[in-house]
C-alpha positions as CSV (number, residue, x, y, z in Angstrom):
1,X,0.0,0.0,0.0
2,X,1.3,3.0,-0.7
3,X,0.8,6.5,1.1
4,X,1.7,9.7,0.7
5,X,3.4,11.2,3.9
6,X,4.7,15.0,4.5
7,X,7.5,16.0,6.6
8,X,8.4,19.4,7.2
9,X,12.2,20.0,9.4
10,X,11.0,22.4,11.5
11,X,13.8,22.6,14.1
12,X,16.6,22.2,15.7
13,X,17.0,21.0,19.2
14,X,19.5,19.9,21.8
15,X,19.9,16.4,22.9
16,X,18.4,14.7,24.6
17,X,14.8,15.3,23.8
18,X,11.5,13.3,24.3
19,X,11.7,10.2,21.3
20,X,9.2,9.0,20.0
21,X,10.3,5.8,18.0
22,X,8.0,5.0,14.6
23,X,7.6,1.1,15.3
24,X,5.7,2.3,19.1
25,X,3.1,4.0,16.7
26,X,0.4,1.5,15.3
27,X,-0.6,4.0,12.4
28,X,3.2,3.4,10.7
29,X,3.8,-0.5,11.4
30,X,4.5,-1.8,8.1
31,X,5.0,-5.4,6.6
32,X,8.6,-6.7,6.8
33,X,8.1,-8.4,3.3
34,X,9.9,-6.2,0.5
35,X,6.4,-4.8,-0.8
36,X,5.9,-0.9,0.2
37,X,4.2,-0.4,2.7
38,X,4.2,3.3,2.8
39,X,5.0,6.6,0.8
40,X,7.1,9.8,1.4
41,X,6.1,12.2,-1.2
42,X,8.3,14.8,-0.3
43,X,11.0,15.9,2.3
44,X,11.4,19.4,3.6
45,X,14.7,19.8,5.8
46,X,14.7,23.6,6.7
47,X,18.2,25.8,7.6
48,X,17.1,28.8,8.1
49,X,19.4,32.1,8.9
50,X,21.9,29.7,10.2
51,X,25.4,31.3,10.5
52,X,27.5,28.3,10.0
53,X,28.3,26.1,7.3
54,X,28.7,21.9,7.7
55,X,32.2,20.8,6.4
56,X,32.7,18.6,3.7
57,X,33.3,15.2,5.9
58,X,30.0,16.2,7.7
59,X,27.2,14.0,7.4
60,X,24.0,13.6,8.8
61,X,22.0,9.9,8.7
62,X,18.2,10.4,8.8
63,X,17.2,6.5,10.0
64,X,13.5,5.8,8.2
65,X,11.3,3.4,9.0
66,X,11.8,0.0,6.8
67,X,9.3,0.0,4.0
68,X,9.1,3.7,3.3
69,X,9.4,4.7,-0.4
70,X,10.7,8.2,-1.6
71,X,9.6,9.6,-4.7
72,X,11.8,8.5,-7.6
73,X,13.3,11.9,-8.2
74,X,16.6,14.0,-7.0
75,X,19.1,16.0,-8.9
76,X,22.5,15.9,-7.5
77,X,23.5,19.6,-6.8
78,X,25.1,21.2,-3.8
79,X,24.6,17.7,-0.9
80,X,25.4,13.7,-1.6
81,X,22.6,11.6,-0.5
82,X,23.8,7.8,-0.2
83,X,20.9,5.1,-0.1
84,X,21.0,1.2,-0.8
85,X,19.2,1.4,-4.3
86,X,20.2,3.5,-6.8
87,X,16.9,5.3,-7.7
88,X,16.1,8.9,-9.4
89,X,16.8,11.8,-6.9
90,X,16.0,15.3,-7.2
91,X,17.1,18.4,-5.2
92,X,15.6,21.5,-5.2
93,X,18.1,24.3,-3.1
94,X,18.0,27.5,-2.0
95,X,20.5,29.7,0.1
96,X,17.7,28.8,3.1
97,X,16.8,25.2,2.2
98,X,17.1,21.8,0.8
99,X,14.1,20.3,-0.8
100,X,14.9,16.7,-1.4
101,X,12.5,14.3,-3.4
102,X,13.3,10.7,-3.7
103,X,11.5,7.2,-4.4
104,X,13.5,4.0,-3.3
105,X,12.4,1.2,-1.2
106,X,15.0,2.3,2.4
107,X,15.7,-1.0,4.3
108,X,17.3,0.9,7.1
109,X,18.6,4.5,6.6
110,X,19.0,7.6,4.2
111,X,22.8,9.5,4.3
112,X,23.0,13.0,3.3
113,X,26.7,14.6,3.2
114,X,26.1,18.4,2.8
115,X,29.2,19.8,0.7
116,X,30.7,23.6,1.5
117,X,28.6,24.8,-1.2
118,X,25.5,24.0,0.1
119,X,25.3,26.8,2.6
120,X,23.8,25.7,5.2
121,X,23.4,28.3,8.0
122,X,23.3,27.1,11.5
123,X,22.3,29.3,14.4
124,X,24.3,27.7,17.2
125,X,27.2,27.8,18.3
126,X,30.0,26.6,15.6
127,X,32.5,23.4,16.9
128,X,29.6,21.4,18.8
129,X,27.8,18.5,18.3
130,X,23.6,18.0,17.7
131,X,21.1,16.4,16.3
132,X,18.5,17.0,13.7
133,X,14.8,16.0,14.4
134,X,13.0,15.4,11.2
135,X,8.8,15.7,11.9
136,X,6.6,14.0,10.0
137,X,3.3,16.8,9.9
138,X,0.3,14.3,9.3
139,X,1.8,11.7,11.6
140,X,3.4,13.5,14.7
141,X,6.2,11.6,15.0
142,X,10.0,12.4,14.1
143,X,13.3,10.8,13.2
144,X,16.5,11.2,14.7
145,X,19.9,11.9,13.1
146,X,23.0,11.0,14.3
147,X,25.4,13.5,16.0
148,X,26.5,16.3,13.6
149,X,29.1,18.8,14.2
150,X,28.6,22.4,12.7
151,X,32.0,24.6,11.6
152,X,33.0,27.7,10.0
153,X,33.8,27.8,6.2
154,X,37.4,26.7,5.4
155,X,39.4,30.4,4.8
156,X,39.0,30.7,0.4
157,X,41.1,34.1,0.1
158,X,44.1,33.7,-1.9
159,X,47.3,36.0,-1.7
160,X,48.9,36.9,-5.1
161,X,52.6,38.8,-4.5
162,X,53.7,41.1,-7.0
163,X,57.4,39.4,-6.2
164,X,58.2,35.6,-6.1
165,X,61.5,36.1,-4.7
166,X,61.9,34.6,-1.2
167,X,65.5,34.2,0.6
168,X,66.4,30.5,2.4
169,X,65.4,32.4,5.3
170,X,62.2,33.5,4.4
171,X,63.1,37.2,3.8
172,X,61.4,39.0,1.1
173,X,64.0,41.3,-0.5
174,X,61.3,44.0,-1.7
175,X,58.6,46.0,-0.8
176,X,55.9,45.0,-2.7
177,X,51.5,45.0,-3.4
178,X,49.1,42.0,-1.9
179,X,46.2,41.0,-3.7
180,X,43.6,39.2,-1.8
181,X,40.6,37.1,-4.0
182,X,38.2,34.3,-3.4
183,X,35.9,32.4,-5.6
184,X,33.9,31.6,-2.7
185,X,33.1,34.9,-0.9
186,X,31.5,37.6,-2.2
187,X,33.3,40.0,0.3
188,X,37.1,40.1,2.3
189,X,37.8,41.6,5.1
190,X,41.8,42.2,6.2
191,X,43.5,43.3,9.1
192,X,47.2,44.7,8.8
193,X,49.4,44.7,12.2
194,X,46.2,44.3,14.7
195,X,44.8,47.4,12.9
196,X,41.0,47.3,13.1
197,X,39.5,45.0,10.3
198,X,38.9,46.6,6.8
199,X,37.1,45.6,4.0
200,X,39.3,44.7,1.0
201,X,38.8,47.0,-1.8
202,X,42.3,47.6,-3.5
203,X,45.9,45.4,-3.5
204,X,47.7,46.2,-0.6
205,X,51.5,47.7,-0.1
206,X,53.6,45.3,2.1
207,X,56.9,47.8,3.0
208,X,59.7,46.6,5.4
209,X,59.9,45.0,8.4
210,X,57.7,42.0,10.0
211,X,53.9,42.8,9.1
212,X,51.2,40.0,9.6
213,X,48.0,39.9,7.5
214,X,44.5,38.5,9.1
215,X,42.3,37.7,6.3
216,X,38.2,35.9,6.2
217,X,35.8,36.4,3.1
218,X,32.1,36.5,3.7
219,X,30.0,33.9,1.9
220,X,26.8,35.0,-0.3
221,X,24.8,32.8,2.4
222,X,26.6,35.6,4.8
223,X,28.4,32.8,6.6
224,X,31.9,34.0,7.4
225,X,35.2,32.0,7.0
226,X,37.6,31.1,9.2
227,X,40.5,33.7,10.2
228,X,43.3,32.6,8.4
229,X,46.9,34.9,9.2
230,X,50.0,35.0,7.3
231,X,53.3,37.0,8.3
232,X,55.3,38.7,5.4
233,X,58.9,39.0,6.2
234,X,60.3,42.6,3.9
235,X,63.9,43.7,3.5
236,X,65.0,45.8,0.9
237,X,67.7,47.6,2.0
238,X,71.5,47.0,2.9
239,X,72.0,46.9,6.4
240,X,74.3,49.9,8.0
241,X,77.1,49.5,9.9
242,X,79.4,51.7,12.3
243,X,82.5,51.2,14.3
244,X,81.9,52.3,18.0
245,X,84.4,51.2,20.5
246,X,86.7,51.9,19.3
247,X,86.0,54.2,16.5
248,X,88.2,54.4,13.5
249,X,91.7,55.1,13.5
250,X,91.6,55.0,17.7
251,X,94.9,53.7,19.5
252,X,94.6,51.2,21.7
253,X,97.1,49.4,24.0
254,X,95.5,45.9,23.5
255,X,96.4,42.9,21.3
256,X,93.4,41.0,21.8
257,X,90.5,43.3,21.6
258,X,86.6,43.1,21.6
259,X,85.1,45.0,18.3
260,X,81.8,46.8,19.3
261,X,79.3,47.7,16.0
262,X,76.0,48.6,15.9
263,X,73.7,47.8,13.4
264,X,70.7,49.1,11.6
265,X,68.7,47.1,9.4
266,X,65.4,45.2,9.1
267,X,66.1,41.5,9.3
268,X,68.7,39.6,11.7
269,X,72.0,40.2,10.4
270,X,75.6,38.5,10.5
271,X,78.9,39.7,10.6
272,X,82.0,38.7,9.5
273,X,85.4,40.0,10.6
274,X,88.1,37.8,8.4
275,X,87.6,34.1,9.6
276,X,85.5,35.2,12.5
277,X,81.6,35.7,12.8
278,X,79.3,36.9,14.7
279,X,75.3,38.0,15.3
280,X,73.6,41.1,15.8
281,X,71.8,40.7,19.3
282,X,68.2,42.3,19.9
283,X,69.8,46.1,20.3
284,X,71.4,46.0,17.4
285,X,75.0,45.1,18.9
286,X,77.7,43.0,17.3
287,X,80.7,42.2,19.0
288,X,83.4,40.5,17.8
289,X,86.9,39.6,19.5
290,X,89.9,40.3,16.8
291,X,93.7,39.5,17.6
292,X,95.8,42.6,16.9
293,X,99.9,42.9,15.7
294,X,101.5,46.2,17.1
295,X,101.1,49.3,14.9
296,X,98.9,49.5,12.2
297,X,95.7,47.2,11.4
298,X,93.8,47.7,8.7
299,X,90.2,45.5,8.6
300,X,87.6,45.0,6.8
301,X,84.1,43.7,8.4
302,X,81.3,42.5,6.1
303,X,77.4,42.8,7.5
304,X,75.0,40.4,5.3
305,X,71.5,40.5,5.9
306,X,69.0,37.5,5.9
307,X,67.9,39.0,2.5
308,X,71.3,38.7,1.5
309,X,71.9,42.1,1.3
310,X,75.9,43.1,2.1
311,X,77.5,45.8,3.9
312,X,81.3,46.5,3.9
313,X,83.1,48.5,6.4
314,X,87.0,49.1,5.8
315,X,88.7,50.8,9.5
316,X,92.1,51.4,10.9
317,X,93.1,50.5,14.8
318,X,96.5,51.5,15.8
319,X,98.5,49.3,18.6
320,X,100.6,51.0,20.9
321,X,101.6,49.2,24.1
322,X,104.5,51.9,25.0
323,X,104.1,54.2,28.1
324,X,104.3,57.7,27.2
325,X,108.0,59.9,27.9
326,X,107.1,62.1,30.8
327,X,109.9,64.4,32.4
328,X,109.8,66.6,35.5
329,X,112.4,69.3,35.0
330,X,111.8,71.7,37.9
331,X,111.6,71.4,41.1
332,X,113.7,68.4,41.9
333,X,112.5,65.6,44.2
334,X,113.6,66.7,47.8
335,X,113.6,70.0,46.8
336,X,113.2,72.7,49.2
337,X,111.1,75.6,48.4
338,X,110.7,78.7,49.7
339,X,107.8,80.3,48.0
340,X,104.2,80.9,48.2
341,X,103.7,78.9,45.0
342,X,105.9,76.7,42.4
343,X,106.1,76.1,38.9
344,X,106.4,72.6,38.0
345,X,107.8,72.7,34.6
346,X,108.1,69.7,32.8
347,X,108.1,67.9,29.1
348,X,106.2,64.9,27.8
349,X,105.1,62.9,25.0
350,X,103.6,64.7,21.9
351,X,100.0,64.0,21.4
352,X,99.4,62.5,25.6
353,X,97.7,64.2,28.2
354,X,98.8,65.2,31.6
355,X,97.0,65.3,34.4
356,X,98.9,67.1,37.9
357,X,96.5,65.2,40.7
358,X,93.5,65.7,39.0
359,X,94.4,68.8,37.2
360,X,94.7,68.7,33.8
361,X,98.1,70.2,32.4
362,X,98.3,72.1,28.9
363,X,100.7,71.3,26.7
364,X,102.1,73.4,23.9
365,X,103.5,72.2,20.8
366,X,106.3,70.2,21.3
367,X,105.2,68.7,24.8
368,X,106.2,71.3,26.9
369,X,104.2,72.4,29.9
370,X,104.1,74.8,33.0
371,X,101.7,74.3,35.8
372,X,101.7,76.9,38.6
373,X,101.3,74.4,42.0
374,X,99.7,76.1,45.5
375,X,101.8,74.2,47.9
376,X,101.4,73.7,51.8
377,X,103.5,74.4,54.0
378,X,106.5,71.2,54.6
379,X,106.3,68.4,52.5
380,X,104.3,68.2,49.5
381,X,103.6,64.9,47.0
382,X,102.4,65.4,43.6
383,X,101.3,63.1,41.2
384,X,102.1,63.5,38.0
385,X,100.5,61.4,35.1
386,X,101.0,61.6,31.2
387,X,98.3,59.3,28.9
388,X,98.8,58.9,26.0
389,X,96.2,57.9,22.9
390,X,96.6,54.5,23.8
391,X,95.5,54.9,27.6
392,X,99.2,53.4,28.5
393,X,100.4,56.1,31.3
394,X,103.6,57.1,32.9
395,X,103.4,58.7,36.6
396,X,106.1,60.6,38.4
397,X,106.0,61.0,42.6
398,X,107.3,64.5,42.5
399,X,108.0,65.3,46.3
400,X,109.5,68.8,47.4
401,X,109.7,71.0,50.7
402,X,108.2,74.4,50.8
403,X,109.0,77.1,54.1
404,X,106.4,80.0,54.2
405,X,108.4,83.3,53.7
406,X,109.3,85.8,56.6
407,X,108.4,89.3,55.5
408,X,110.3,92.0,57.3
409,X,109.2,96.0,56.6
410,X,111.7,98.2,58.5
411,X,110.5,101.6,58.2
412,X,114.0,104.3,58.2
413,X,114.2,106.9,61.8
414,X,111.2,104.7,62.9
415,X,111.0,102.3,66.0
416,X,108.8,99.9,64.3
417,X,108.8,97.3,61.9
418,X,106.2,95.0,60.5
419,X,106.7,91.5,60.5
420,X,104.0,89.4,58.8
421,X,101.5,91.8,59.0
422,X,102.3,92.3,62.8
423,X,103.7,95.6,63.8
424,X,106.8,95.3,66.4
425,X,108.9,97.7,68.2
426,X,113.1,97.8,66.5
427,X,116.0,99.4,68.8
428,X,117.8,101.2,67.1
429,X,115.7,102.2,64.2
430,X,117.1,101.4,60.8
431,X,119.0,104.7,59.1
432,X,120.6,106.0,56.5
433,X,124.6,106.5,57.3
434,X,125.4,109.7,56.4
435,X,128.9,109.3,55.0
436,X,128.7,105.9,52.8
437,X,124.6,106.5,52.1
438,X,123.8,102.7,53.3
439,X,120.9,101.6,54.9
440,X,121.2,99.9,58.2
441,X,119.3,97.8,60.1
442,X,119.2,95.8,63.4
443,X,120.9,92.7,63.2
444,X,119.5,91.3,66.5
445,X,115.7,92.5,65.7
446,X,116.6,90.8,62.6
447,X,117.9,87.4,63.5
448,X,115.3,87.1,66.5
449,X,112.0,87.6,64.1
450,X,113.7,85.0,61.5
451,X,114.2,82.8,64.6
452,X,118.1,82.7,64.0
453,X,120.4,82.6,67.3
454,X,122.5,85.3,68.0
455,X,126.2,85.0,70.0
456,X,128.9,86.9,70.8
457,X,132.4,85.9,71.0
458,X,134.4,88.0,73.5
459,X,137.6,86.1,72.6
460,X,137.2,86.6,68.8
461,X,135.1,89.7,68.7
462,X,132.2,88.9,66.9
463,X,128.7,87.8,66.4
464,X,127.9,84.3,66.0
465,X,124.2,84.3,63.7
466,X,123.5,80.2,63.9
467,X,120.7,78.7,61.6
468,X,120.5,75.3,59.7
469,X,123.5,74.1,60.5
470,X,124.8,77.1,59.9
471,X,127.2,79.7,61.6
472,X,127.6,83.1,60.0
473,X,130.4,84.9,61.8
474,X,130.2,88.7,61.8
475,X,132.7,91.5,62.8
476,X,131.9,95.0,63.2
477,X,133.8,97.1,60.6
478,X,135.1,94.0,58.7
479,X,133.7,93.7,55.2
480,X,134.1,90.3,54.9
481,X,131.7,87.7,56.4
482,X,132.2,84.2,57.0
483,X,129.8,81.2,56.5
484,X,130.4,78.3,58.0
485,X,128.8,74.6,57.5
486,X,129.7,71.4,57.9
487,X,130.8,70.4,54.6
488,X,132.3,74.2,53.5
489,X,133.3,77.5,54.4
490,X,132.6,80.6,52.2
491,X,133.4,84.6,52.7
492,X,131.1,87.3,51.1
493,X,132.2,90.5,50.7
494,X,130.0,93.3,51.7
495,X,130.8,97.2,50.3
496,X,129.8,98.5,53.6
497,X,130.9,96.9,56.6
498,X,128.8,95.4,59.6
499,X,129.0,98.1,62.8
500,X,127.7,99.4,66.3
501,X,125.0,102.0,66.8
502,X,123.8,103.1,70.3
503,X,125.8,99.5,71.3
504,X,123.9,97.5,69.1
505,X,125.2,95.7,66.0
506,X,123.4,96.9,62.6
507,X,124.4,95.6,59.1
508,X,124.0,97.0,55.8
509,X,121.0,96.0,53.9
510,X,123.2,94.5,51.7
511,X,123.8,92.0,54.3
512,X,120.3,90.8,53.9
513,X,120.4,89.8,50.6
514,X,123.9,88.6,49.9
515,X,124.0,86.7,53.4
516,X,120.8,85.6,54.6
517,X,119.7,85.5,50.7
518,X,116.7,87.5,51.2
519,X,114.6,89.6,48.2
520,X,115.2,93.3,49.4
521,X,113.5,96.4,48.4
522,X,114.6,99.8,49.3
523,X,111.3,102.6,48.6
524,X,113.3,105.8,48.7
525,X,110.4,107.8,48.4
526,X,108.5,106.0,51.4
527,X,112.0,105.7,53.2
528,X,110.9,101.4,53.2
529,X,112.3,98.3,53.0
530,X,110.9,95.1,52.4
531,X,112.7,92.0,52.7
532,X,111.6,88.5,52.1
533,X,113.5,85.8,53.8
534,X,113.3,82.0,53.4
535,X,113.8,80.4,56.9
């Protein structure tokens, strides 16, 4: 007997769900003989506004009662339907739906394998499995397919490159246009460097550097495709290269030294420094250790890129492992001094630098320089270093002696004198002597204030000035003076003699600068005399 049945797909639900199997309904028991028992006039599976798309290994199994027949017609379009006899079949599809028709005598089950062109749209969520519920309108009853997992399209957009050139490493070695097309999707939708998502509408400019591309087309159904993502890898330009430590034509003082270079350029790059080589680290930094002769070096360090782009950088290191001359010409070591500063005058290398502690020394042409030194009193140490281009250094431990000066003003027909900036009261006062026109001046207020000690000799009649080690013997009205010491004995010779005044010694100024080697100055006008003594 055969009957015409109407099914309408009017859902899709969640499992599980309420079953209701077609053998438990008495209205569709059918004979197990091979007669039909039954007929499907038509099948109506309905998609509607579903966002996804089934995959092309997708397949859902619609299990029919045994004896059903399904009309004889079905044209094989955009799904696959696999059943036992091979009878007519006609599909009818839309963008929506699937109207299938067919006529076969099912023992057990219908197949259906739904392509990627038959845009089906499904409103859940994509990557999960359910099952479709098939209802039969005149009967009330509905079969069950098995599980069936919905996806999104497979990605169709295809990238076209205005350049085929692509280095071992992957490096494009131009900037170049993107095309993006799809036979599938009738719209594309790009996103450069996480920039927002545009819609594709002319060939895009890839320039250097690392850029990734995200990519989906839209399907006429509206279903869109998969994000796919591809990373272009752009350098067209030589990398640049400089010499920093040292830089060119420097002189160093090592034979084994570490090159320093930095590097500019889009892709990693390796350099190569004779039979050594080295990599550029994630600042841009090469360093490379290079064994040095003495003198001269010319190199030559190559930079290549990983689009094979080469850089050559030629560079001169002198070697100089010879301390800098440095010569200390005045004052002596041991030295003593008797000044309120000193000029240490000295000579060094052309080209170095000198430093006098931590002052640093100008130097004229030819090496020579003059450094004007504020001394303490007593000992002084100075360090004196020359450095030359190299960095190698010579130092000298210059040590001298310095005494403050004593300075005397005696003041002519006056009773005082200032000593140091402290005014003191002389006996006799100095004077002028009226016959030779000499200058005198107390040679006991004199010895005490320069802290010499003053003796007289009855036996030999004369004063004994003692200092130093030192004995100056003088006799009133002698002209000649004797110093004694313990390695020599000298005699100066005064034009005006040493003599007695109101029953005190006075000498000559004379006295004080050829004897006791003092700086005199006689003011005429002011009737003055300063003297400057080293004690």
């Amino acid at each position: 007997m055969k009957k015409i049945v109407s099914l309408i797909l009017a859902i899709l639900v969640f499992l599980p769900i309420s079953k209701t199997n077609a053998q438990d309904n008495p209205e569709l028991i059918c004979s197990i003989e091979p007669n039909i028992c039954g007929e499907i006039s038509s099948i109506q599976l309905l998609f509607n506004d579903l966002p996804f798309i089934i995959d092309s290994e997708s397949a859902i199994v619609i299990n029919l009662p045994i004896g059903f027949t399904i009309p004889p017609s079905i044209k094989l379009e955009s799904v696959i339907i696999d059943i036992d006899q091979g009878c007519p079949i006609y599909a009818n599809v839309t963008s929506n739906s699937i109207y299938l028709k067919i006529r076969a005598n099912l023992k057990n089950s219908l197949a259906i394998t739904f392509l990627k062109s038959a845009l089906i749209r499904n409103p859940l969520s994509p990557g999960k499995d359910y099952s479709i519920l098939v209802f039969f309108e005149d009967k009330s009853f509905f079969i069950e397919s098995n599980q069936v997992t919905f996806k999104l399209p497979e990605n169709s957009i295809f990238l076209e490159k205005e350049v085929n050139i692509t280095t071992a490493s992957g490096w494009i070695p131009k900037e170049f246009n993107l095309r993006l097309s799809s036979e599938l999707a009738k719209e594309i939708y790009y996103s450069l460097d996480e920039d927002p998502y545009s819609l594709y509408e002319e060939q895009i400019m890839i320039k250097n550097g690392i850029h990734t591309l995200k990519y989906y087309g839209v399907r006429n159904s509206g279903a869109k495709e998969n994000v796919n993502s591809t990373t272009f890898y752009v350098d067209s330009v030589a990398p640049s290269i400089k010499l920093i430590d040292p830089v060119d034509g420097s002189f160093i003082n090592e034979l084994n030294k570490e090159l320093v270079f930095a590097i500019e350029d889009f892709s990693p790059v390796t350099i190569f420094l004779g039979d050594n080589k080295t990599y550029v680290d994630s600042l841009g930094i090469a360093r490379i250790k290079q064994t040095l002769k003495p003198g001269e070096n010319k190199l030559k360090v190559v930079a290549v890129d990983s689009a094979n782009y080469k850089t050559e950088l030629s560079f001169t290191i002198f070697v100089d492992l010879t301390p800098p001359t440095l010569l200390i010409i005045s004052p002596k070591k041991g030295s003593r001094i008797c000044s309120d500063t000193v000029d240490i005058i000295g000579k060094a290398e052309i080209g170095s630098v000198v430093y006098l502690d931590n002052y640093k020394v100008k130097l004229d042409t030819y090496g020579n320089f003059t450094f004007r030194y504020i001394p303490k009193a007593g000992k002084n140490k100075v360090i004196v270093k020359a450095i030359d281009k190299a960095r190698n250094e010579t130092i000298v431990d210059l040590e001298f002696f310095v005494t403050k000066a004593k300075i005397i003003e005696y003041f002519i027909g006056k009773n005082k004198a200032i000593v140091d900036g402290v005014e003191k009261e002389i006996n006799p006062p100095p004077f002028i002597d009226s016959k030779s026109g000499e200058v005198y001046v107390s040679l006991r207020f004199t010895a005490i204030n320069l802290g010499f000690k003053l003796t007289w000799s009855d036996k030999e009649s004369f004063a004994i000035l003692s200092y130093a080690q030192k004995e100056i013997l003088i006799k009133p009205y002698d002209n000649t003076i004797k110093i004694k010491s313990p390695s020599s004995e000298t005699e100066v010779s005064l034009k005006s003699p040493p003599t007695i005044f109101d029953g005190n010694i006075v000498v000559p100024i004379e006295f004080l600068n050829k004897v006791l080697n003092g700086d005199v100055i006689y003011d005429s006008n002011e009737g003055k005399i300063i003297s400057k003594f080293c004690v």
